[in-house]
C-alpha positions in Angstrom: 0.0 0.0 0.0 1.2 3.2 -0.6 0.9 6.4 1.8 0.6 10.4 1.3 4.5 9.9 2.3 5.2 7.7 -0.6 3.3 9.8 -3.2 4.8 13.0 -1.9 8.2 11.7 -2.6 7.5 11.0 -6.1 5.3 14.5 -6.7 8.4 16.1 -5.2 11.0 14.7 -7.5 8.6 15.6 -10.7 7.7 19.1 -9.3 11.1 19.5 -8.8 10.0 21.3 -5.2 10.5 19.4 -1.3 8.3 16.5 0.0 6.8 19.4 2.7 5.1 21.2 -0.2 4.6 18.1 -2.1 2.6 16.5 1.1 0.8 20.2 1.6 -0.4 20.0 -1.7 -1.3 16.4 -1.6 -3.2 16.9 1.6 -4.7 20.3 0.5 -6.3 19.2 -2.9 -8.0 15.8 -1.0 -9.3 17.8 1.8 -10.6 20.3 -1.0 -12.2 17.5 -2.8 -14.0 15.8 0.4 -15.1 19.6 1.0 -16.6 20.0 -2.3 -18.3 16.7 -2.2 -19.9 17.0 1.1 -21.1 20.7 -0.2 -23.0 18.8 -2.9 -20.7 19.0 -6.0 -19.5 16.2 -8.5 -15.7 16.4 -8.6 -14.7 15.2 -11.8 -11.3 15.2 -13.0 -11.0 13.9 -16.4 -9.3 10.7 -17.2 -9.2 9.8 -13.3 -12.7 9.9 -12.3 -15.5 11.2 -10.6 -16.2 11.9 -6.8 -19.6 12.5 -5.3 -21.6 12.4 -2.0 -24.8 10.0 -2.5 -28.1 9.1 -0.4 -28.4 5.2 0.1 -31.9 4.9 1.5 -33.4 3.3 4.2 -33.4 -0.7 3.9 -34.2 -3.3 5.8 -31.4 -5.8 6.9 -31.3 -9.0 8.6 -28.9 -9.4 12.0 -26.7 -12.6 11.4 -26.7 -13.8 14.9 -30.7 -13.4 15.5 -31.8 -13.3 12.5 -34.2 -10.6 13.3 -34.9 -8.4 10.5 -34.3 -4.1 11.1 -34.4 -1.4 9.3 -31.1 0.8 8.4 -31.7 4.4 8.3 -30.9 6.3 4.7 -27.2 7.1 5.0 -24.8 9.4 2.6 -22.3 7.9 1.0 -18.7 9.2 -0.4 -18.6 7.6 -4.2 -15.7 7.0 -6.6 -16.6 6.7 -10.4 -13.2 5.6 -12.3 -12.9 6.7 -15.7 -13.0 4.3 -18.2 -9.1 4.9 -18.9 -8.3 4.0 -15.6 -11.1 0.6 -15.7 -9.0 -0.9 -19.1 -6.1 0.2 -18.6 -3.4 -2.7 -18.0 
């Protein structure tokens, strides 16, 4: 698995800048996205994908160890789309 530590080495050498800045930025653009999302919006960044807040609504679910049936309140989701360049691609 690979961290914000990891990536921001590797923006930092192609940005040509330190792995501080490269980590702000990193940090600062996914915090921006999660903002924009929970406001509403449909992030989409073309060729990566599309992020987006959604409504699962209320269901009914059955309790493994009872097997009494209850009902799960509608909940939002956070949602990732990938574009179909990143699906195929190999």
């Amino acid at each position: 698995m690979v961290g914000i530590s990891e990536l921001s080495k590797e923006v930092a050498k192609k940005a040509n800048t330190t792995q501080k800045v490269a980590r702000t930025v990193i940090k600062s653009f996914l915090d921006e996205i999660v903002a924009q999302a929970n406001g509403g919006q449909k992030i989409n960044l073309a060729g990566f994908g599309i992020f987006e807040r959604r409504t699962q609504g209320p269901r009914k679910a059955r309790n493994p160890q009872t097997k009494k049936v209850i009902e799960v309140p509608s909940k939002k989701k956070f949602v990732f789309r990938a574009s179909s360049k990143i699906k195929y691609q190999q």
